[in-house]
N, CA, C and O atoms as CSV, one atom per row, in Angstrom:
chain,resi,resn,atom,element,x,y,z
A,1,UNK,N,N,5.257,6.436,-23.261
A,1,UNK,CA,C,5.951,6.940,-22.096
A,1,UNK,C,C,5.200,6.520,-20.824
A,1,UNK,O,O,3.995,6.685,-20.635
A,2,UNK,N,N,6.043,5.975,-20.008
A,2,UNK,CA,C,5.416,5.680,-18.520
A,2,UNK,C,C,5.064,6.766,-18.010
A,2,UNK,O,O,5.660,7.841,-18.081
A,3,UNK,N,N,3.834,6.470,-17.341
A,3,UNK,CA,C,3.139,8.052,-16.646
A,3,UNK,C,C,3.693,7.470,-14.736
A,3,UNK,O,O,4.059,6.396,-14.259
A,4,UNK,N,N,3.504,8.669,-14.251
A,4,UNK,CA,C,4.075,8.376,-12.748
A,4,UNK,C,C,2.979,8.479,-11.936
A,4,UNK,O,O,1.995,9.179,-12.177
A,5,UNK,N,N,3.126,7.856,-11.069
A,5,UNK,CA,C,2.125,7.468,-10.284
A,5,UNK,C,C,1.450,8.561,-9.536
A,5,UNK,O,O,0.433,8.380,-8.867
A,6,UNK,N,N,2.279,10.123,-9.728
A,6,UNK,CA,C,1.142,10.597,-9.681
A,6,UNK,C,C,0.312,11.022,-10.673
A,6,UNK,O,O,-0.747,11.502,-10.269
A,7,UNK,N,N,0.514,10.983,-12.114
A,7,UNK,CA,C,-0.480,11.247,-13.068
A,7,UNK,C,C,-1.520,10.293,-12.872
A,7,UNK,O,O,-2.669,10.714,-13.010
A,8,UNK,N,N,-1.388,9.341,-12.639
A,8,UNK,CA,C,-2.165,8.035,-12.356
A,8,UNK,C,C,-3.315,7.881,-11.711
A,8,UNK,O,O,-4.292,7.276,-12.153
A,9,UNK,N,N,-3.188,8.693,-10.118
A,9,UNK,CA,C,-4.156,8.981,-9.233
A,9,UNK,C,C,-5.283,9.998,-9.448
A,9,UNK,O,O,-6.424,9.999,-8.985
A,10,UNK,N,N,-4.551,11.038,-10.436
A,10,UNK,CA,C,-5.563,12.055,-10.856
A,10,UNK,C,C,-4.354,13.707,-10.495
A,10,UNK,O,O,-4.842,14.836,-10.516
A,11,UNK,N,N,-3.059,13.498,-10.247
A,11,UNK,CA,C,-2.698,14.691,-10.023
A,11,UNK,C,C,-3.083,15.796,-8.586
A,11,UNK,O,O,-3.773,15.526,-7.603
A,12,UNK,N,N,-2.452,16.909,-8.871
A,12,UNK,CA,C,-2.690,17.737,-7.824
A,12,UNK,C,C,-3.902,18.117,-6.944
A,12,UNK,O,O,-3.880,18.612,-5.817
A,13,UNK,N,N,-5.094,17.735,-7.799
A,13,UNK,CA,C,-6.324,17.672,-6.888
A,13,UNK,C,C,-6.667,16.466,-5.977
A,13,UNK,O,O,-6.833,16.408,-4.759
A,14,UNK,N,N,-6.715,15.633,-6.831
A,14,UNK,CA,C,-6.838,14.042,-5.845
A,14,UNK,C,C,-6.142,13.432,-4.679
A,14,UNK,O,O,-6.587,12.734,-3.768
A,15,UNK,N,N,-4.300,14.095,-5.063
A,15,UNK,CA,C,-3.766,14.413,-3.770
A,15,UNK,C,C,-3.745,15.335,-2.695
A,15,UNK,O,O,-3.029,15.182,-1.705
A,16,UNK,N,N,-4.219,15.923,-2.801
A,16,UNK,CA,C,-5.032,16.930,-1.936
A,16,UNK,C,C,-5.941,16.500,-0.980
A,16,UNK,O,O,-5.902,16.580,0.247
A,17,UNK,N,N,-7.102,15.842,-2.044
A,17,UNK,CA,C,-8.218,15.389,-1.581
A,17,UNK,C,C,-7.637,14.084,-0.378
A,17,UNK,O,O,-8.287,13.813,0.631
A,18,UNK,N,N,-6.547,13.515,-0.679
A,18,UNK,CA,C,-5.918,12.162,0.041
A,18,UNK,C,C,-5.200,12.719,1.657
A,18,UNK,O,O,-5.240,12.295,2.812
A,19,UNK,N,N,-4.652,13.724,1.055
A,19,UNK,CA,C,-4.060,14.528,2.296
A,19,UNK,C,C,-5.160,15.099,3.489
A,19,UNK,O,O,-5.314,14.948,4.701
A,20,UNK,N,N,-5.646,15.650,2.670
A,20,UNK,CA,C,-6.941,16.638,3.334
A,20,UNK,C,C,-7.749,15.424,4.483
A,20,UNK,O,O,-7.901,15.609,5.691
A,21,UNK,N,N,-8.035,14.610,3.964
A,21,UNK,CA,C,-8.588,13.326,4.228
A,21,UNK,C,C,-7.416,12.390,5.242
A,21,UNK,O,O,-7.933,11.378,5.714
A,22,UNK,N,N,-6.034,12.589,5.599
A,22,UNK,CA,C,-5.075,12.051,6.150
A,22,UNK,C,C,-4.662,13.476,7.371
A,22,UNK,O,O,-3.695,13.302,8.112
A,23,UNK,N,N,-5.101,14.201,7.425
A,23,UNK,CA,C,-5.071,15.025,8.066
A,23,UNK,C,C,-6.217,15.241,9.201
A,23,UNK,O,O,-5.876,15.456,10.364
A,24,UNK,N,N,-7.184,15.195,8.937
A,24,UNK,CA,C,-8.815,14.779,9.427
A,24,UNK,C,C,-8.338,13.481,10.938
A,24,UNK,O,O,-8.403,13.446,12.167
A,25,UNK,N,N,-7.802,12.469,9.610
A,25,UNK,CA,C,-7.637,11.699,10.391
A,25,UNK,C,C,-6.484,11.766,11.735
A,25,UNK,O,O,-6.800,11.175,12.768
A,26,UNK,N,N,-5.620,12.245,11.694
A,26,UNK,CA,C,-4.360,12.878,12.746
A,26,UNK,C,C,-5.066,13.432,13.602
A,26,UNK,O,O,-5.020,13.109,14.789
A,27,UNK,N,N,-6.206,14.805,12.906
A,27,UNK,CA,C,-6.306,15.272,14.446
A,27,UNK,C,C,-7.622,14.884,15.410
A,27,UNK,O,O,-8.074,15.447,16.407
A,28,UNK,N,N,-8.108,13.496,14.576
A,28,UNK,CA,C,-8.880,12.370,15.260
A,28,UNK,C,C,-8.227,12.007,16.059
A,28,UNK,O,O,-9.084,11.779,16.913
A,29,UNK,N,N,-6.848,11.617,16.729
A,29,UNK,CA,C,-6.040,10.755,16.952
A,29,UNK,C,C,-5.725,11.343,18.233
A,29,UNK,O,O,-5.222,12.466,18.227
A,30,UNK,N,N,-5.958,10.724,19.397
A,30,UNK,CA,C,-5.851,11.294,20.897
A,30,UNK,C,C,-3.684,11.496,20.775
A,30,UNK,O,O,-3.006,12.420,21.224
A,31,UNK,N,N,-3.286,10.431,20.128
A,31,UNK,CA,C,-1.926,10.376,20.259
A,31,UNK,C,C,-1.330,11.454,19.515
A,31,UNK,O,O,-0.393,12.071,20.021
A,32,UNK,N,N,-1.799,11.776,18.278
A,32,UNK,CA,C,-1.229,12.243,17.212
A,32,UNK,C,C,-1.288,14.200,17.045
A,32,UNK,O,O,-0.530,15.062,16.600
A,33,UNK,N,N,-2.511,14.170,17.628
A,33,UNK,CA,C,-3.416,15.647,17.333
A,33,UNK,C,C,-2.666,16.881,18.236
A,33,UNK,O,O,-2.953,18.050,17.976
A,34,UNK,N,N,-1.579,16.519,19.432
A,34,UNK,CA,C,-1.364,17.679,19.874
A,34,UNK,C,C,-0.049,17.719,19.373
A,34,UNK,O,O,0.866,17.742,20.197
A,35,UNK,N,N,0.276,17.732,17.866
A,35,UNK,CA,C,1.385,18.018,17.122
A,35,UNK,C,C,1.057,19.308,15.953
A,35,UNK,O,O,1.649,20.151,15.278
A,36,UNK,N,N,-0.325,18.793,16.251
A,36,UNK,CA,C,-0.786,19.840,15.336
A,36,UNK,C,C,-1.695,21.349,16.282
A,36,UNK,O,O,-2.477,22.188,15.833
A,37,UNK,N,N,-1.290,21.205,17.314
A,37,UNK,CA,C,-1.975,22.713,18.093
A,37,UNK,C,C,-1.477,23.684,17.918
A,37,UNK,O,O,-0.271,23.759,18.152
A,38,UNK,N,N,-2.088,24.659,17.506
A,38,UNK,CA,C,-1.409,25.918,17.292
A,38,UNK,C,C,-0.648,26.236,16.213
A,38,UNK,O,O,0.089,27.221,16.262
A,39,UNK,N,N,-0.736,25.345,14.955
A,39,UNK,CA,C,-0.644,25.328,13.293
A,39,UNK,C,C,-1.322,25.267,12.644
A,39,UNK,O,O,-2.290,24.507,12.625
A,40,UNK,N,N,-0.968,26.171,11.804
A,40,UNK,CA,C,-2.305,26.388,10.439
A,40,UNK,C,C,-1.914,25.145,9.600
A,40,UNK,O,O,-1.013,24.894,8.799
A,41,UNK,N,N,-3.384,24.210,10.321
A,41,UNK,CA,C,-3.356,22.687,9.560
A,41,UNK,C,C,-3.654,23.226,7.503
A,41,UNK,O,O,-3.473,22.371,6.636
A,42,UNK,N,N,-4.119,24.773,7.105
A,42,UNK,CA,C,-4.262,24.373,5.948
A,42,UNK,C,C,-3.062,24.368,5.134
A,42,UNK,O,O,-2.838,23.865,4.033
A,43,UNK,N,N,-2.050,25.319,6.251
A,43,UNK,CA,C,-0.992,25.308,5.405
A,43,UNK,C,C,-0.145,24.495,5.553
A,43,UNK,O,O,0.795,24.419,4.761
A,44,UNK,N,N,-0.252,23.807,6.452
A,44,UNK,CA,C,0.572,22.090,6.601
A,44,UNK,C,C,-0.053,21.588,5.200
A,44,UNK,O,O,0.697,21.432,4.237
A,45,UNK,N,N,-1.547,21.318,5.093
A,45,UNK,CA,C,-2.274,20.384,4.307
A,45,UNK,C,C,-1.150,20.832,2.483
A,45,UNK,O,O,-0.669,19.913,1.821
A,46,UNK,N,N,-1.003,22.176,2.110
A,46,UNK,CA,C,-0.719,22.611,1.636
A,46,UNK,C,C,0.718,21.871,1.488
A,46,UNK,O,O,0.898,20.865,0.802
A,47,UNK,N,N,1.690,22.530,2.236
A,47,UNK,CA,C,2.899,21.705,2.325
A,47,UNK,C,C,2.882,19.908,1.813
A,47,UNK,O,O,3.439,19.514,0.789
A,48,UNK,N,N,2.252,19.163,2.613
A,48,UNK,CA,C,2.333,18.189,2.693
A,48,UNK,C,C,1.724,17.781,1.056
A,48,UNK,O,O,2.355,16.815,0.626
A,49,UNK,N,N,1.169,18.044,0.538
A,49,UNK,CA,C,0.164,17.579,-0.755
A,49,UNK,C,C,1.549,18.205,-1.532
A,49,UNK,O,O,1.859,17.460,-2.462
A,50,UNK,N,N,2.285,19.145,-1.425
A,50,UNK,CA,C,3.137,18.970,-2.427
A,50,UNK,C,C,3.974,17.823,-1.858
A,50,UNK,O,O,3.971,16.769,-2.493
A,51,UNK,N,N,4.796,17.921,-0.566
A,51,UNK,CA,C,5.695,16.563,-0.509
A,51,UNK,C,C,4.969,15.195,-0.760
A,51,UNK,O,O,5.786,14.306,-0.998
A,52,UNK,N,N,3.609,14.761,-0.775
A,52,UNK,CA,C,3.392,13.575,-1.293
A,52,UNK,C,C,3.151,13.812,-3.052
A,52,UNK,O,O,3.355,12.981,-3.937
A,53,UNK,N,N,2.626,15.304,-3.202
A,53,UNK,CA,C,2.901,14.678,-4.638
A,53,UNK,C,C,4.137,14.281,-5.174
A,53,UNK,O,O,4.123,13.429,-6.062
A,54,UNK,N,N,5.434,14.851,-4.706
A,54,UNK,CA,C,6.806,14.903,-5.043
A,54,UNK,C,C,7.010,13.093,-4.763
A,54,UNK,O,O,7.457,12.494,-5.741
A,55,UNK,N,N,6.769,12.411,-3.758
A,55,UNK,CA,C,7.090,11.453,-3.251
A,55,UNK,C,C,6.436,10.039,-4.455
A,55,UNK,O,O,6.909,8.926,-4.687
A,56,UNK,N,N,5.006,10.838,-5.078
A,56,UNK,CA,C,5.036,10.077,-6.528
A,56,UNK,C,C,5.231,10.791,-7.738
A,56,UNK,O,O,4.308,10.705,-8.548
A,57,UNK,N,N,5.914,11.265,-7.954
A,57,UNK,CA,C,6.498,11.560,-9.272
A,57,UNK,C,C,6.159,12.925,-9.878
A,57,UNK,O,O,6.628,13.457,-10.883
A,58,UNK,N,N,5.188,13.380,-8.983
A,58,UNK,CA,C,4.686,15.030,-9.314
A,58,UNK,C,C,5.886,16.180,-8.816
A,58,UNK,O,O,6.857,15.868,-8.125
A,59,UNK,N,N,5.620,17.477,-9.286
A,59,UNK,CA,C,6.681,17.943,-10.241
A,59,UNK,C,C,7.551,19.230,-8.644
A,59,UNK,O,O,8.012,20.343,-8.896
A,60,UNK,N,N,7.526,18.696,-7.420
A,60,UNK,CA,C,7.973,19.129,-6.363
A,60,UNK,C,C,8.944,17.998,-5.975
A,60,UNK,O,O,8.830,16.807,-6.267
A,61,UNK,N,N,10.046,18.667,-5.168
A,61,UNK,CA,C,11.205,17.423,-4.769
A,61,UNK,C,C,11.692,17.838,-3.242
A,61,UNK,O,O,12.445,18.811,-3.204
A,62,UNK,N,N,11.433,17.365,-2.278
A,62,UNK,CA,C,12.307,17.716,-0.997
A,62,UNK,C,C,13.555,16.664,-0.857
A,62,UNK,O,O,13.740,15.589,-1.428
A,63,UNK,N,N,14.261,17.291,0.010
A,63,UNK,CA,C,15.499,16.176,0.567
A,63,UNK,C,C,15.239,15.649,1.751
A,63,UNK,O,O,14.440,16.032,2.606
A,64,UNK,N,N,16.144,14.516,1.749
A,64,UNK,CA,C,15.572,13.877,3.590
A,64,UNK,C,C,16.311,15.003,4.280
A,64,UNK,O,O,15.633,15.605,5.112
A,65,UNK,N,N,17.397,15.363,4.133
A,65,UNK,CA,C,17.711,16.298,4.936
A,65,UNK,C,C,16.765,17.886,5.438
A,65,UNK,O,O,16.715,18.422,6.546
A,66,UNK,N,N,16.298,18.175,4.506
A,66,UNK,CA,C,15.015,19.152,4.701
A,66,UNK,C,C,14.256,18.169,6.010
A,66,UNK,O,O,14.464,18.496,7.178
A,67,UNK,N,N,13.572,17.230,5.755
A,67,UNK,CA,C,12.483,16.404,6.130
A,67,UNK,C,C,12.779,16.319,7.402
A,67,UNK,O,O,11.883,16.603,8.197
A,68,UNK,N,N,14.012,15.939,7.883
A,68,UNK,CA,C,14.791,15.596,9.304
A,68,UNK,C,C,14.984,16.785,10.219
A,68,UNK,O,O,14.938,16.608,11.436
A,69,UNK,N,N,15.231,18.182,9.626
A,69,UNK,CA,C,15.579,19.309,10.110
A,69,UNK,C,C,14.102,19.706,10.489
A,69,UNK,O,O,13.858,20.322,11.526
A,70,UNK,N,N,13.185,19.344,9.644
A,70,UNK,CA,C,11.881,20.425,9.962
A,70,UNK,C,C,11.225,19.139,11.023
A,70,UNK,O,O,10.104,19.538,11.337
A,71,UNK,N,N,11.512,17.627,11.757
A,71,UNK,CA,C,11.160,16.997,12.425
A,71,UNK,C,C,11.747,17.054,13.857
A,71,UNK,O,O,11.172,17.331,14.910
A,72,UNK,N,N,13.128,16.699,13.610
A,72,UNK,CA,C,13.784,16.728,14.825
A,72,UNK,C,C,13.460,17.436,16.168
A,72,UNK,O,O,13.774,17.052,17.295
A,73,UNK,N,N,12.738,18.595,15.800
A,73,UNK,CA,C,12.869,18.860,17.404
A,73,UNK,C,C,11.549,18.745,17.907
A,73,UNK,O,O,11.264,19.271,18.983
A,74,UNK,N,N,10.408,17.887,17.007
A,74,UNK,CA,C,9.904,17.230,17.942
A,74,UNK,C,C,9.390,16.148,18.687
A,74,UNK,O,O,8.251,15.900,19.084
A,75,UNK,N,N,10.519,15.527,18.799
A,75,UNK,CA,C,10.452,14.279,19.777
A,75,UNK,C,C,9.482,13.376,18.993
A,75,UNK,O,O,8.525,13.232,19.754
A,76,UNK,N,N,9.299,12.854,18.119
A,76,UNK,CA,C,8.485,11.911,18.085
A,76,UNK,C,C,8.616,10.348,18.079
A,76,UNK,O,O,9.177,9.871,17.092
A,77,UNK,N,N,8.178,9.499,19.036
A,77,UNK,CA,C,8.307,8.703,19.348
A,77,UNK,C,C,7.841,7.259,18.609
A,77,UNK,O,O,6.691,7.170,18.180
A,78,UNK,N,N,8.589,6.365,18.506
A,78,UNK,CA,C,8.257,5.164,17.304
A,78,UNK,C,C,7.046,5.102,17.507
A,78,UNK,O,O,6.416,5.081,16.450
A,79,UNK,N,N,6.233,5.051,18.695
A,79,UNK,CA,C,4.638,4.737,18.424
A,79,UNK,C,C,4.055,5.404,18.032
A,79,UNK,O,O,3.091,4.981,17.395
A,80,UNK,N,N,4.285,7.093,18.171
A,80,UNK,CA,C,3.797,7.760,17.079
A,80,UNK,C,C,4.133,7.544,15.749
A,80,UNK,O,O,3.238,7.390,14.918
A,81,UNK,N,N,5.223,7.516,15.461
A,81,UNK,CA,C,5.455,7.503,14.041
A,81,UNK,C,C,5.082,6.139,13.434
A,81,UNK,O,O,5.129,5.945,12.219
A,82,UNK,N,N,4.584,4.887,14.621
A,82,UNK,CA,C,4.644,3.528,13.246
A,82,UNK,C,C,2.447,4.235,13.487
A,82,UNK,O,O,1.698,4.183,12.511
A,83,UNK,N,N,2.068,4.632,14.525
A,83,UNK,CA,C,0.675,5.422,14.224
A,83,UNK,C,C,0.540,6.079,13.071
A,83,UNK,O,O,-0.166,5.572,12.199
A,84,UNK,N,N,1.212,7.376,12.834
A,84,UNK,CA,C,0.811,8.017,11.656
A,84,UNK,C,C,0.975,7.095,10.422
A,84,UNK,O,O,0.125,7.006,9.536
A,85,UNK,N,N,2.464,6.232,10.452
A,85,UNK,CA,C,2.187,5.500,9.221
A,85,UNK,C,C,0.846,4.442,8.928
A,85,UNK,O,O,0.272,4.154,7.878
A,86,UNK,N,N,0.658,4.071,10.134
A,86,UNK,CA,C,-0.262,3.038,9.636
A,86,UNK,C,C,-1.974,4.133,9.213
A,86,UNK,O,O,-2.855,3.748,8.444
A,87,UNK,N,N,-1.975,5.386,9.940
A,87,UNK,CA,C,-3.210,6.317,9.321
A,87,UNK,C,C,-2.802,6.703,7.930
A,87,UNK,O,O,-3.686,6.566,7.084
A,88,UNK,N,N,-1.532,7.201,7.482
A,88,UNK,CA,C,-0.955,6.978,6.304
A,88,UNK,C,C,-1.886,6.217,5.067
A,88,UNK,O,O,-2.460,6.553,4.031
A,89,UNK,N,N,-1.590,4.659,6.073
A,89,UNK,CA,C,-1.316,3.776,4.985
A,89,UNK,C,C,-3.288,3.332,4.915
A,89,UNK,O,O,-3.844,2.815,3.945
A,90,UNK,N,N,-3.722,3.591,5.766
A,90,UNK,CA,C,-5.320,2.963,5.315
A,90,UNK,C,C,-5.759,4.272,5.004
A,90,UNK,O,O,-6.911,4.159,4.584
A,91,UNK,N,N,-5.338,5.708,5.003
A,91,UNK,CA,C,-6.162,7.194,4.273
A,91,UNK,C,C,-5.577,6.453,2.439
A,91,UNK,O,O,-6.297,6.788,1.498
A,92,UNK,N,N,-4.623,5.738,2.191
A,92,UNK,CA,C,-4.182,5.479,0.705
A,92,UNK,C,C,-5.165,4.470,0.454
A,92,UNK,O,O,-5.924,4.607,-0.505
A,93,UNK,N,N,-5.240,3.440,1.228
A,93,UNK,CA,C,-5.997,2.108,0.736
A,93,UNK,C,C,-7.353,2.937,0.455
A,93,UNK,O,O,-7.617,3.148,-0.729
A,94,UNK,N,N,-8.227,3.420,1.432
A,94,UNK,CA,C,-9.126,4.418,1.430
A,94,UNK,C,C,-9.389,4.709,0.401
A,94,UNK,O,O,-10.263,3.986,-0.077
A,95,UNK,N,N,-8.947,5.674,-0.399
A,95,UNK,CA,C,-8.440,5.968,-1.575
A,95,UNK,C,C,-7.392,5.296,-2.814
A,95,UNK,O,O,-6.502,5.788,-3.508
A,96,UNK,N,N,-7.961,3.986,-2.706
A,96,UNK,CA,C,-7.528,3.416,-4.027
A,96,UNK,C,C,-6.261,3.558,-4.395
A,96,UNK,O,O,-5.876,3.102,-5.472
């Protein structure tokens, strides 16, 4: 049986550890960090480690429609968003 890519990484701890570590990095981020003022970053961290585990194959599922509703109202602008992806994408390389 094919295992999914998140059994692969190590599961619910290791994504954690990836998030936790992708989060750090955001509120490094002069652009990025006043999205997060005045939120409990652990329970974002929380949130988010299940939607990326869901996003590889671990055992949580959101809809884009969820995803869009809980974004929309705040404005975020393509340079933020191609920013976070690219902190995204080197907190993964980072982490193997």
């Amino acid at each position: 049986m094919k295992t999914s890519l998140f059994e692969q990484v190590g599961g619910l701890a290791k994504v954690r550890l990836i998030v936790s570590d992708f989060y750090d990095r955001i509120l490094d981020s002069e652009t990025l960090r006043h999205y997060f003022e005045n939120v409990d970053v652990r329970r974002m961290i929380d949130h988010q480690t299940k939607f990326v585990s869901a996003l590889m194959g671990g055992p949580v599922s959101f809809s884009n429609e969820h995803l869009t509703r809980a974004h929309h109202h705040l404005g975020i602008t393509a340079e933020e968003y191609e920013e976070m992806g690219e902190i995204f994408r080197e907190t993964l390389e980072d982490h193997n």
